[in-house]
ZADO-1210 file (C-alpha; in nm, 4 decimals, padded with zeros to 6 digits):
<atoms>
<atom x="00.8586" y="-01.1031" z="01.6910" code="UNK" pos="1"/>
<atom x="00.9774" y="-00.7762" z="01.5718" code="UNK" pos="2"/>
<atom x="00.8095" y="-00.5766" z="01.3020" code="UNK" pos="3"/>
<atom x="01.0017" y="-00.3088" z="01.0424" code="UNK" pos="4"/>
<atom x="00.8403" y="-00.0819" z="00.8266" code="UNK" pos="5"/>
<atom x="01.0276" y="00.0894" z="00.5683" code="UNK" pos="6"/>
<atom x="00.9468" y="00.2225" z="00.1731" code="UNK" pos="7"/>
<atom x="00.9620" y="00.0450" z="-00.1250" code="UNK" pos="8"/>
<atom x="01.2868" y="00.1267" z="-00.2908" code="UNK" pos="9"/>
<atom x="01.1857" y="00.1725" z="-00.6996" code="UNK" pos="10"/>
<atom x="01.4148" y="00.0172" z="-00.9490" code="UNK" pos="11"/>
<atom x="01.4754" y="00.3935" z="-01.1016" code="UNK" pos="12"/>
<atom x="01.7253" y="00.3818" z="-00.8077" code="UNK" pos="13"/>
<atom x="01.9015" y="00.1116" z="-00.8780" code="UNK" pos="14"/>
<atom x="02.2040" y="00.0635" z="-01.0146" code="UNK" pos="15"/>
<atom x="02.2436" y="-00.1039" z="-01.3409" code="UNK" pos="16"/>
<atom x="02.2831" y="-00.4915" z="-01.3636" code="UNK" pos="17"/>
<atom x="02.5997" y="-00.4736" z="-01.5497" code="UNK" pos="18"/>
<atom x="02.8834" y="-00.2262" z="-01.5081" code="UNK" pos="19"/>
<atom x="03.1156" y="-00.0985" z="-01.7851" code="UNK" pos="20"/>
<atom x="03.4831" y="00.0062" z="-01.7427" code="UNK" pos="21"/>
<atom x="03.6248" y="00.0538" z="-02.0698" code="UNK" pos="22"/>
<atom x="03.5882" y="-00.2872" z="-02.2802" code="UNK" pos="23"/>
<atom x="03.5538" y="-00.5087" z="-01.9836" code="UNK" pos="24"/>
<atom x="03.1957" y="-00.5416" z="-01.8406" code="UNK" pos="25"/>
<atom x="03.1835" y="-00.6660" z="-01.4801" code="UNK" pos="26"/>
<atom x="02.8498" y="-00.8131" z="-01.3648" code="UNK" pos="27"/>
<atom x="02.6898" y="-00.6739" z="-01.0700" code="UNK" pos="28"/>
<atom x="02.6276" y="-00.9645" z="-00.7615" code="UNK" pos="29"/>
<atom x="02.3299" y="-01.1677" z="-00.8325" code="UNK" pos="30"/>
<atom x="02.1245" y="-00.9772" z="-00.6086" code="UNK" pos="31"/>
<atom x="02.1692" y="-00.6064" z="-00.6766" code="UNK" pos="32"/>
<atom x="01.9513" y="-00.3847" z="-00.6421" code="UNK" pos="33"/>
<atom x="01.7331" y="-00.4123" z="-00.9071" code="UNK" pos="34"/>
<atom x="01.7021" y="-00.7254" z="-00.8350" code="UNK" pos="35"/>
<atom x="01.6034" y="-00.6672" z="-00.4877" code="UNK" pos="36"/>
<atom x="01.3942" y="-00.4095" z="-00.5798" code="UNK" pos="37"/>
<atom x="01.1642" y="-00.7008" z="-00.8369" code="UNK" pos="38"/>
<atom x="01.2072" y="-00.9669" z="-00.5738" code="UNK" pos="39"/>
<atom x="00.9936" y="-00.6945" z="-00.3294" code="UNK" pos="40"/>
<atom x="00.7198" y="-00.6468" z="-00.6210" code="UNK" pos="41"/>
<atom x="00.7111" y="-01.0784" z="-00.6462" code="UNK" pos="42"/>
<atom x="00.6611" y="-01.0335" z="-00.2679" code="UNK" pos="43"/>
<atom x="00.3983" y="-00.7759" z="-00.2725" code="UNK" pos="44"/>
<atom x="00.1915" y="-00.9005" z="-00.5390" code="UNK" pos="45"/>
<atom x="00.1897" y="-01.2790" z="-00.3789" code="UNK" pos="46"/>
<atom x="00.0894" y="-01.1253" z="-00.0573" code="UNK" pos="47"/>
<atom x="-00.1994" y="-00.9259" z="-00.1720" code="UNK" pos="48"/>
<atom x="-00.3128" y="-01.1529" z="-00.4041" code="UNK" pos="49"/>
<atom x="-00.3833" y="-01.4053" z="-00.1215" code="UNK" pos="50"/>
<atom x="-00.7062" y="-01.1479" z="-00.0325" code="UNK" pos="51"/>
<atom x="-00.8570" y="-01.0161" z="-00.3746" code="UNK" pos="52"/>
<atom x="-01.2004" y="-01.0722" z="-00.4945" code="UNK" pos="53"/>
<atom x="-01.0466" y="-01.0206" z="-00.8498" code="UNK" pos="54"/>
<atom x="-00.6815" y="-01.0478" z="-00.9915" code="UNK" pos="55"/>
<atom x="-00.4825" y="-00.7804" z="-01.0790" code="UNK" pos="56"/>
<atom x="-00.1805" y="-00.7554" z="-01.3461" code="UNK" pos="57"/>
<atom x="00.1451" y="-00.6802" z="-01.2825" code="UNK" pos="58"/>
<atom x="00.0938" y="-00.3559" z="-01.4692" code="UNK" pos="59"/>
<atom x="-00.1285" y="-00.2653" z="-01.1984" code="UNK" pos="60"/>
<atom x="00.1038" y="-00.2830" z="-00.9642" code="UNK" pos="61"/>
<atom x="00.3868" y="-00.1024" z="-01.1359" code="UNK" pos="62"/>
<atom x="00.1448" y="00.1557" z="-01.2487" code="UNK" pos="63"/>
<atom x="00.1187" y="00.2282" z="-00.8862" code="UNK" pos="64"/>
<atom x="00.4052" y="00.1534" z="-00.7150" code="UNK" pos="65"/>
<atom x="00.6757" y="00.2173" z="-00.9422" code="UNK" pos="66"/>
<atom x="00.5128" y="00.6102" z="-01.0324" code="UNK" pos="67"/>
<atom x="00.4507" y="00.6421" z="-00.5887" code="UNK" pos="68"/>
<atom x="00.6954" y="00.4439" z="-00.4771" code="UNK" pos="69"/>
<atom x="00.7479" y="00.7155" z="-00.1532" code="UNK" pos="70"/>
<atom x="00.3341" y="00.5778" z="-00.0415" code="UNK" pos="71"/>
<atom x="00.4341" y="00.2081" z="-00.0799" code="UNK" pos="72"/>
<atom x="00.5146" y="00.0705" z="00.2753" code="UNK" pos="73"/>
<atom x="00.5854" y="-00.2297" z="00.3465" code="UNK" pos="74"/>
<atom x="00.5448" y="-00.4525" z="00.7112" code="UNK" pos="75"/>
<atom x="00.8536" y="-00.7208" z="00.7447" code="UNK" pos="76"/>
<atom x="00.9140" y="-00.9429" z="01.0159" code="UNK" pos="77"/>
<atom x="01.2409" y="-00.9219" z="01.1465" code="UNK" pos="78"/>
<atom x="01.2137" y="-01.1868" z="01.3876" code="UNK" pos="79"/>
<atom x="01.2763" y="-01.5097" z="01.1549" code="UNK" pos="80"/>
<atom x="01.6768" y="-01.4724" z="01.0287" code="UNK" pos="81"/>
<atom x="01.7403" y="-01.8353" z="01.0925" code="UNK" pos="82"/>
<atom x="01.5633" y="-01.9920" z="00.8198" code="UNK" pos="83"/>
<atom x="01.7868" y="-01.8692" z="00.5387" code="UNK" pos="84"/>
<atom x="02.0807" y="-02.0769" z="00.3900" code="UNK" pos="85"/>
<atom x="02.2926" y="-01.8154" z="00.4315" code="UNK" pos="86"/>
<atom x="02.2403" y="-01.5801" z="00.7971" code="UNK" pos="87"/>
<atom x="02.3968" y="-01.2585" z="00.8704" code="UNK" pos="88"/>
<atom x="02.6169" y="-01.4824" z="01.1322" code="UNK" pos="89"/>
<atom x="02.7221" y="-01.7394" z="00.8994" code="UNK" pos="90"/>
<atom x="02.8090" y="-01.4020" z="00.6309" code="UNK" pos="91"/>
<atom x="03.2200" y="-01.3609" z="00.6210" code="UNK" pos="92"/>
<atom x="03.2246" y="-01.0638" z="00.5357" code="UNK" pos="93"/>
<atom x="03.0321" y="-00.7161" z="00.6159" code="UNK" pos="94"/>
<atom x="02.8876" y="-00.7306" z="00.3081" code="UNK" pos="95"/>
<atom x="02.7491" y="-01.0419" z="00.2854" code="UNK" pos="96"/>
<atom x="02.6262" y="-00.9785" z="00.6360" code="UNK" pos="97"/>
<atom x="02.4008" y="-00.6625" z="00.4647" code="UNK" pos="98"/>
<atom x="02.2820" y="-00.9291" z="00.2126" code="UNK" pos="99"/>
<atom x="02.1491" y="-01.1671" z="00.3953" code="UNK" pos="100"/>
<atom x="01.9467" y="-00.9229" z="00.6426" code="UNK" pos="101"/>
<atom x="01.8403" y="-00.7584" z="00.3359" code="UNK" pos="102"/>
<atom x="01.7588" y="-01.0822" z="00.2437" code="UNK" pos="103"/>
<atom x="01.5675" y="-01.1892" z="00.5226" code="UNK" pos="104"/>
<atom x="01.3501" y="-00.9098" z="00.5658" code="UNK" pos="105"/>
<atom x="01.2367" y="-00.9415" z="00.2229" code="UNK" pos="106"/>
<atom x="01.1602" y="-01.3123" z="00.2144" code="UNK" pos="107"/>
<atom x="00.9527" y="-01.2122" z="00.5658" code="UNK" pos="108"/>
<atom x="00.6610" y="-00.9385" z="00.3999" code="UNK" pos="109"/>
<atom x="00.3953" y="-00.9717" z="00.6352" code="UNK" pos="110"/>
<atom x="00.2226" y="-00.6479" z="00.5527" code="UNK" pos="111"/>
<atom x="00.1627" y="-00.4086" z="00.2481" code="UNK" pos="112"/>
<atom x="-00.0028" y="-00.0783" z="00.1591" code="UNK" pos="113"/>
<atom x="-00.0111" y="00.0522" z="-00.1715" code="UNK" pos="114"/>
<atom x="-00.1268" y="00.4066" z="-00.2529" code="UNK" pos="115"/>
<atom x="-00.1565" y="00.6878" z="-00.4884" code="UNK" pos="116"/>
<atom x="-00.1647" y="01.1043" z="-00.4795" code="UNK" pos="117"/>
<atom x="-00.3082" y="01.2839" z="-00.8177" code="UNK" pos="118"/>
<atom x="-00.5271" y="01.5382" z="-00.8880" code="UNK" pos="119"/>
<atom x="-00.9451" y="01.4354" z="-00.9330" code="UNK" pos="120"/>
<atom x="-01.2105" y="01.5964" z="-01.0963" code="UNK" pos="121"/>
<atom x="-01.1421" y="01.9214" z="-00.9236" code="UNK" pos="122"/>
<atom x="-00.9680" y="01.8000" z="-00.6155" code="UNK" pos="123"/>
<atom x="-00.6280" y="01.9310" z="-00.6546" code="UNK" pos="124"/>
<atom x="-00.4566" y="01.6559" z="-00.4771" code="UNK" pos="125"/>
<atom x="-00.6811" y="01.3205" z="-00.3823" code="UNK" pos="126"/>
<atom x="-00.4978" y="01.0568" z="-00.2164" code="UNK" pos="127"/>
<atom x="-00.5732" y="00.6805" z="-00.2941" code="UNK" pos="128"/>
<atom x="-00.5186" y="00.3681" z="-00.0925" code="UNK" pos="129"/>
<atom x="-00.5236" y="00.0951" z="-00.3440" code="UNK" pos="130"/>
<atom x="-00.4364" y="-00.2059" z="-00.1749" code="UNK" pos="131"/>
<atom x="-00.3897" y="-00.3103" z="00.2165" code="UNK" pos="132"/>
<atom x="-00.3092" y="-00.6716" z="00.2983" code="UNK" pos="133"/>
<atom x="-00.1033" y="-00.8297" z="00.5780" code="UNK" pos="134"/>
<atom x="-00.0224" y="-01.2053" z="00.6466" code="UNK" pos="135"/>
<atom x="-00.3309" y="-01.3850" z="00.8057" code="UNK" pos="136"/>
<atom x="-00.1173" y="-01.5237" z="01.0984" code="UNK" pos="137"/>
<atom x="00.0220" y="-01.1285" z="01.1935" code="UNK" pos="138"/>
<atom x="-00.3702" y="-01.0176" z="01.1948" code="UNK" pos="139"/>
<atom x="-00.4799" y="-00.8503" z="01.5054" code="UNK" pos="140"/>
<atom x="-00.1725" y="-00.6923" z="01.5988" code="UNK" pos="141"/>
<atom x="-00.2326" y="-00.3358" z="01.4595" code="UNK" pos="142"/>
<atom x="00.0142" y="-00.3884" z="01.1394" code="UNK" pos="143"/>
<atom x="-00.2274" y="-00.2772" z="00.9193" code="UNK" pos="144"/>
<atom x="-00.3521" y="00.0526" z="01.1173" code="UNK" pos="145"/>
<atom x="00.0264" y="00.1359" z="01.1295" code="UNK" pos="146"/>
<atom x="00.0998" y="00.0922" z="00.7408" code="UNK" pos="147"/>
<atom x="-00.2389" y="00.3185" z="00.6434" code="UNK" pos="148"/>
<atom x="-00.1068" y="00.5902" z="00.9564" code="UNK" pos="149"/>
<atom x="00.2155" y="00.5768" z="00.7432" code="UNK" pos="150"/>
<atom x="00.0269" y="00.6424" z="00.4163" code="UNK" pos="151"/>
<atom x="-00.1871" y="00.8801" z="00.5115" code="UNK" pos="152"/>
<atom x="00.0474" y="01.1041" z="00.7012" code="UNK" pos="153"/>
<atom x="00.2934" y="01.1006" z="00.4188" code="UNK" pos="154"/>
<atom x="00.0101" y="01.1988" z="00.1783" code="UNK" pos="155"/>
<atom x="-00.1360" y="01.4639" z="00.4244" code="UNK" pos="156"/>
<atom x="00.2175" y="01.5616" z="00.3818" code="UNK" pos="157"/>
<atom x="00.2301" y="01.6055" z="00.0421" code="UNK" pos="158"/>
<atom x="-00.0697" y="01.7769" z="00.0329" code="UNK" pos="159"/>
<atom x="-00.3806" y="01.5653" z="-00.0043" code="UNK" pos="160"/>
<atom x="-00.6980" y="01.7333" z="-00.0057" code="UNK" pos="161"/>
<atom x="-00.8708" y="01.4057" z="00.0891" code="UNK" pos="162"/>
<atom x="-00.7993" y="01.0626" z="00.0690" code="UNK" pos="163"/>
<atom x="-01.0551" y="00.8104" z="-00.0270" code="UNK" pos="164"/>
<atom x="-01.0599" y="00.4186" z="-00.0861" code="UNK" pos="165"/>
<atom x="-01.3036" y="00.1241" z="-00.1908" code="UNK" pos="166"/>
<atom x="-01.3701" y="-00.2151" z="00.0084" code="UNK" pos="167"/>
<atom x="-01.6349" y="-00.5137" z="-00.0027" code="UNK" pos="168"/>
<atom x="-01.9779" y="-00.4165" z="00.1952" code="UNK" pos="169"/>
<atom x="-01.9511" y="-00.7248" z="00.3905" code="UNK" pos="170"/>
<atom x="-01.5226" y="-00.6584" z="00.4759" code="UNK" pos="171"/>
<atom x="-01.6393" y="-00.5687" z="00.8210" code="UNK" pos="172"/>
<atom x="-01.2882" y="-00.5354" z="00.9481" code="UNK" pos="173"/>
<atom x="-01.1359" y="-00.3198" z="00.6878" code="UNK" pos="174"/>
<atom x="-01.4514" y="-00.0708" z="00.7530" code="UNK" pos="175"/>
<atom x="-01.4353" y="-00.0667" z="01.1424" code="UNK" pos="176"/>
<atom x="-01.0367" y="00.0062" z="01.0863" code="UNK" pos="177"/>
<atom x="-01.0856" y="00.2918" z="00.8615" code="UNK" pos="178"/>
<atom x="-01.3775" y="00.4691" z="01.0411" code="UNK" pos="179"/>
<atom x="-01.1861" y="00.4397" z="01.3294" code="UNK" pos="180"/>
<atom x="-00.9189" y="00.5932" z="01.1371" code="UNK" pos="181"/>
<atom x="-01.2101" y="00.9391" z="01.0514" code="UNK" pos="182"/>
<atom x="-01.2904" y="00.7855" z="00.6606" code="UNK" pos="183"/>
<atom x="-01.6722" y="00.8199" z="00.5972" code="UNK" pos="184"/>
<atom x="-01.8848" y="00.6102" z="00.3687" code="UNK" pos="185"/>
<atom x="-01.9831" y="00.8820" z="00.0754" code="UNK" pos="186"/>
<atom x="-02.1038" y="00.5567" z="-00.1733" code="UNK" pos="187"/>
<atom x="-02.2499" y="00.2243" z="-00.2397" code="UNK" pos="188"/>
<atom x="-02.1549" y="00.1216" z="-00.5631" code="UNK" pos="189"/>
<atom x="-02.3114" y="-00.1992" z="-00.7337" code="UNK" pos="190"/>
<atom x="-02.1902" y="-00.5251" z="-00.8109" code="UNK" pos="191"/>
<atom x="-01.7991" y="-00.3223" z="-00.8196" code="UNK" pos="192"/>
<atom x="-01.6421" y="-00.6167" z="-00.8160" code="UNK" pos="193"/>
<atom x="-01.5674" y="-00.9208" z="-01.0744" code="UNK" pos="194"/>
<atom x="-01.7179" y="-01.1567" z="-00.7778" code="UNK" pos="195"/>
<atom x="-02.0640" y="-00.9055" z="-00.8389" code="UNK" pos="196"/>
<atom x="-02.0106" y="-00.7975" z="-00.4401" code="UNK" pos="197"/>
<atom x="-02.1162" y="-00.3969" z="-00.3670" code="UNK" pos="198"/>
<atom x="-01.8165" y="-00.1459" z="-00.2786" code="UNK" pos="199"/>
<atom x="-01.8092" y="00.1112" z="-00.0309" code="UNK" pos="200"/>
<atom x="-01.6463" y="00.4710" z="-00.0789" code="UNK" pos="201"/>
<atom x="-01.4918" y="00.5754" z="00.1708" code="UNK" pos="202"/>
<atom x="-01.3868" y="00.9089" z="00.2251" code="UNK" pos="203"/>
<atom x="-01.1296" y="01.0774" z="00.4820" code="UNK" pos="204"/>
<atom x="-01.1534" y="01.4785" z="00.4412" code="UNK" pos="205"/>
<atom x="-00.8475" y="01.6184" z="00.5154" code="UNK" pos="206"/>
<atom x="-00.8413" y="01.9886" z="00.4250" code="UNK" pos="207"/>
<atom x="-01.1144" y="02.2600" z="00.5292" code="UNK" pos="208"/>
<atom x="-01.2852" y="02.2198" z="00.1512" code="UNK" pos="209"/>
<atom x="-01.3195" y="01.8608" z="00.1664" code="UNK" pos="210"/>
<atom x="-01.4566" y="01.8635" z="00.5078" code="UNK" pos="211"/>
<atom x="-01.6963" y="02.1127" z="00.5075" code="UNK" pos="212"/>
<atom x="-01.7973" y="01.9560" z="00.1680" code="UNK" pos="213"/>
<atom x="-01.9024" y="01.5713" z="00.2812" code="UNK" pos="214"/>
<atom x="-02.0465" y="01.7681" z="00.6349" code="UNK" pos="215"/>
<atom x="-02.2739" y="01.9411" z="00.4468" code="UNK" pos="216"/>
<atom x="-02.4450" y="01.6403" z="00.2717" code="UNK" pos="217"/>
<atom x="-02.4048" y="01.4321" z="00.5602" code="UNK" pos="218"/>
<atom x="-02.6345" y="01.7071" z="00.7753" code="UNK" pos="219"/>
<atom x="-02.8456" y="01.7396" z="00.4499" code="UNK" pos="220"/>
<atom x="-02.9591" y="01.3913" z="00.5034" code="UNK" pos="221"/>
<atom x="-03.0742" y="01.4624" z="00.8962" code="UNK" pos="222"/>
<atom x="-02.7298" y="01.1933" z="00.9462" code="UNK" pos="223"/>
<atom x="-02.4393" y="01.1457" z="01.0874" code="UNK" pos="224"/>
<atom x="-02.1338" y="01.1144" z="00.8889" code="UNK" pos="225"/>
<atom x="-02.0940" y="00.7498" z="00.8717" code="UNK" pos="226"/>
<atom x="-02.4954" y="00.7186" z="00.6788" code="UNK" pos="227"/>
<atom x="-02.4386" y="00.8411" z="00.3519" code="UNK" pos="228"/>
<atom x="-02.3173" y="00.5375" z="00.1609" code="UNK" pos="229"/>
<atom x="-02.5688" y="00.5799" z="-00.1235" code="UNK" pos="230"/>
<atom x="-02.5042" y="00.9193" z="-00.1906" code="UNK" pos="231"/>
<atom x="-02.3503" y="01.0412" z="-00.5419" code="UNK" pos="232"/>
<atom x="-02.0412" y="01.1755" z="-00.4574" code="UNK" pos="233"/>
<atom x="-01.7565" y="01.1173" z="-00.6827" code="UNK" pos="234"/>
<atom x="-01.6922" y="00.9219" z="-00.9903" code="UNK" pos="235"/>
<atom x="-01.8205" y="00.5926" z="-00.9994" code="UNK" pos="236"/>
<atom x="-01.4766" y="00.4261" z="-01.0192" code="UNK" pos="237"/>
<atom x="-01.1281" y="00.4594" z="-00.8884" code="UNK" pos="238"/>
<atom x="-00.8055" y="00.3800" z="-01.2139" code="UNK" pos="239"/>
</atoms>
């Protein structure tokens, strides 16, 4: 089956739920775009939340994805129209047609990544991949190493300096997918999690700086790049 990828669209976009014309206010269809735009942060939070150690809030999520809503991609199978009530071939009319494939690609999130770009302790512009999930029956079909390449090439774009990330010790896929991506281990951080499981740092360098920077310790150590996990590099946690 068919997968899309495409941004999340941010409710500042939207149109309002109600439009005025004089006295009369007309509502906006059920499912404008604001409402779209919550029904994809329902989607995003029930897929991710299938795979935490610990639960996050929704204010998590909008801290991140409503303020870097341009490093929010999301993975939707396109492949499974016919399920819905209403199709884009049962639609009468072109607009209704838009709806439901709208529709149906939102009620078919396989696949989410969820980042950040700031400045850190003297990095000018760190990028952050906060969350990565995709449905457990779409697994092994390179979704998730195409929604990070989208992330990171669209902060690499916007100027990251480096991009770093934590995940479980014993998430052995997550680490093979990101080293084979060129992120390092720079950290082993201690019980990080609510469950009391250890965290890895990783670490892709992206400009000169940043490289020449984790190099340097790495080669101070007599290892290659991928040993360092208990070195201090960094702050000790990611907000």
């Amino acid at each position: 089956m068919p997968i899309i990828y495409r941004k999340y669209e941010p409710p500042q976009t939207c149109t309002p739920a109600v439009v005025t014309t004089g006295e009369e206010k007309t509502p906006d269809r059920p499912d404008g775009p604001r409402d779209n735009a919550e029904r994809d942060l329902t989607a995003i939070r029930r897929l991710i939340s299938q795979d935490l150690s610990e639960p996050y809030g929704i204010y998590v999520y909008r801290y991140f994805i409503y303020q870097w809503p341009h490093l929010c991609f999301l993975a939707l199978d396109d492949g499974i129209g016919t399920s819905l009530s209403m199709t884009a071939d049962a639609a009468t009319t072109a607009e209704d047609a838009a709806h439901a494939d709208t529709q149906t690609q939102r009620d078919n999130l396989v696949g989410v990544v969820v980042c950040k770009l700031a400045s850190h302790r003297g990095v000018k512009q760190r990028g952050y991949i906060a969350m990565l999930a995709v449905a457990t029956a779409y697994r092994g079909r390179g979704i998730a190493t195409k929604l990070v390449r989208l992330a990171i090439d669209r902060m690499i774009q916007d100027g990251a300096d480096e991009i770093v990330l934590e995940t479980e010790v014993d998430n052995e896929s997550a680490i093979r997918l990101y080293e084979r991506m060129g992120f390092i281990r720079s950290k082993r951080m201690h019980r990080y999690y609510m469950n009391a499981s250890d965290a890895f740092r990783l670490v892709l360098p992206v400009k000169v700086e940043s490289t020449i920077r984790y190099c340097v310790l790495a080669n101070e150590l007599d290892a290659g790049p991928r040993s360092v996990a208990d070195l201090e590099i960094g702050s000790s946690s990611e907000t």
